[in-house]
Structures are given as structure tokens and as C-alpha cells.
C-alpha positions in Angstrom: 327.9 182.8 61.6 328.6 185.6 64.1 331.8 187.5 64.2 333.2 188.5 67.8 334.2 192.2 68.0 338.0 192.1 68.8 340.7 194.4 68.9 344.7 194.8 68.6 346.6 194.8 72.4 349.9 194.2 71.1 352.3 192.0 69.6 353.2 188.1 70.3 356.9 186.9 71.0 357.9 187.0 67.7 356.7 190.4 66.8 354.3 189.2 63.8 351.1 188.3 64.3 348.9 190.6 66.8 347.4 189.4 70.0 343.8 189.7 69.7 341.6 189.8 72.8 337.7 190.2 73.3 336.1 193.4 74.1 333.3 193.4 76.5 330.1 192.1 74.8 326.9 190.5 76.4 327.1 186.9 76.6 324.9 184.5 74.8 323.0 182.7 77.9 322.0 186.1 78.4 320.1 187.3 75.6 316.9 186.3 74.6 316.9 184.5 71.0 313.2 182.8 70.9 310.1 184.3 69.7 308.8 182.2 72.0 310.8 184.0 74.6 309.5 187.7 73.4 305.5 186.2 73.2 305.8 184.8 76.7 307.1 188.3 77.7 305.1 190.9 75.6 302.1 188.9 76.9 302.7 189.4 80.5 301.0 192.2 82.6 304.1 193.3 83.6 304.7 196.3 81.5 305.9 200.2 82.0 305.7 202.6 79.2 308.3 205.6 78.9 308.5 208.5 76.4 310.8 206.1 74.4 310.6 202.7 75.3 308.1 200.1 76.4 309.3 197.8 78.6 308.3 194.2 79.7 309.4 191.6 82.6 308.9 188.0 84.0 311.1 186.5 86.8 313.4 183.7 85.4 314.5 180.4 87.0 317.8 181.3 85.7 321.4 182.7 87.5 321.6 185.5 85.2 318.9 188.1 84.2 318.7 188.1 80.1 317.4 190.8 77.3 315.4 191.2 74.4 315.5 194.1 72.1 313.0 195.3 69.6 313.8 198.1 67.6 311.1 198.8 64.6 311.6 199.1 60.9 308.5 201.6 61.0 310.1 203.8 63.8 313.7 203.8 62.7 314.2 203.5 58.8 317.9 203.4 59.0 319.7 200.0 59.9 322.7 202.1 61.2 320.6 204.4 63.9 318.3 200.7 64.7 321.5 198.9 65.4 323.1 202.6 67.0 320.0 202.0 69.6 320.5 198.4 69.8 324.2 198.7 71.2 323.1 201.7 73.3 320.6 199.3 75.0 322.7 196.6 75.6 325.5 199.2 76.7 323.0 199.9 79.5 321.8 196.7 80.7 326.3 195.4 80.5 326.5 198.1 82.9 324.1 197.7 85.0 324.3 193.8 85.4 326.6 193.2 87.8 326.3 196.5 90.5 325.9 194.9 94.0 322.7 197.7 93.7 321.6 195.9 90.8 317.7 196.0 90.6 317.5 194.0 87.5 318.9 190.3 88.7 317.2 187.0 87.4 314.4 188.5 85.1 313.9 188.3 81.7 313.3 191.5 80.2 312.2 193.1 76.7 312.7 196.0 75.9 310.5 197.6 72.6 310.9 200.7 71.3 308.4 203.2 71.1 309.6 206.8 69.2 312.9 207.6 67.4 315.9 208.9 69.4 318.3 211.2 67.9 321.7 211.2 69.6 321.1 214.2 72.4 318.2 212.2 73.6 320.4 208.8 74.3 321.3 210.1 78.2 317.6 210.5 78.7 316.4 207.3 77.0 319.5 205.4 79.2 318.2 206.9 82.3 314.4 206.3 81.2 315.7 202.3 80.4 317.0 202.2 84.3 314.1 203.9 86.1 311.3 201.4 84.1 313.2 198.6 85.1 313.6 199.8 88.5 310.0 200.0 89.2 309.6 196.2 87.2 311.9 194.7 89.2 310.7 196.2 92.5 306.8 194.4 91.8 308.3 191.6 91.5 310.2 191.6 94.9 
């Protein structure tokens, strides 16, 4: 049903078929997939708005902290800049996960999003995303 993202490192042995190997991608235990999951969180006080995002937290029982994305119809008409945003989120919380300063560890988070971002604004919105978490994570501790 899904397709993993892949890519070309080489060759094998016998110089005809490619060796394919998985790019980084954000593992399944550690997204949210229930809307179940995104009620229980959206109806938590637990909440920081930005200028672009709206973002939500609960501690989890888990190991791992896990994400939820929502990404409008009504704010972004295009399915290429909605899934553009998407892969920008995720691209923050990947790299962000595993720091040893990581503030984000064993919560679940959603993250909702409130205006459209056009490609100059992605630093800010990335450095919006980590500062709202931030001060989630650190009324939780």
C-alpha cells in the first residue's frame, strides 16, 4: 500500500541489478495514524499557537515521542505545496529526535497548520515548529 522512498548506491557482484538502500524516513511506531489519536490531542489544554502553526502535546507511555500532521485543504489548495509542508515538518521533528538536547522525547505531538507558507518563510516556520515545542515540552517536565 505504501511505497518506501529508495535510491541507487551502486551495483551488486554481478554488475546488473542496483543495490537499493532506504533513505532516512520516520518510522511507523512513530507517527500518529488514529483519529482517535489527533481527538485525544487536539482536545488537550496543552496547546501553543505560532504565526504558522498550532501545536498540541500529551506525554506518552511510549520509548519514542510520535507526530501528527494536519495540513488543511482550505489553507493550502495545492496537494504538491500540502505535502511540500508535510515533508518539511517531519524533516524537522527526524532531526530533532534523537539530539542528546532533545526537548521533545516521549510525547505525542500534533502539529496543525494555521496560514500558508511560501518557500522563504520554511526557515521561520522550522524554527517557530522547535521553539513551540520547546515551551510544550518544558510544562510538561
Amino acid at each position: 500500500m505504501f511505497s518506501v522512498k529508495r535510491e541507487i548506491t551502486g551495483l551488486t557482484d554481478n554488475g546488473n541489478l542496483p543495490i537499493f538502500q532506504k533513505t532516512n524516513s520516520l518510522p511507523r511506531n512513530c507517527r500518529l495514524h488514529t483519529s482517535a489519536d489527533f481527538t485525544a490531542l487536539i482536545g488537550t489544554e496543552h496547546q501553543l499557537n505560532g504565526n504558522w502553526v498550532q501545536v498540541f502535546a500529551k506525554p506518552n507511555h511510549l520509548r519514542h515521542s510520535r507526530l501528527g500532521l494536519i495540513v488543511s485543504k482550505r489553507i493550502e489548495r495545492l496537494a504538491v505545496k500540502r505535502n511540500w509542508i508535510k515533508r518539511l515538518l517531519r524533516e524537522t521533528f527526524r532531526n530533532n529526535r534523537y539530539c542528546e538536547k532533545s526537548f521533545w522525547v516521549r510525547m505525542d505531538w500534533v502539529i496543525r497548520l494555521r496560514r500558508p507558507v511560501t518557500k522563504k518563510e520554511s526557515l521561520q516556520l522550522t524554527t517557530e515548529i522547535r521553539l513551540l515545542m520547546a515551551q510544550l515540552q518544558q510544562c510538561h517536565d
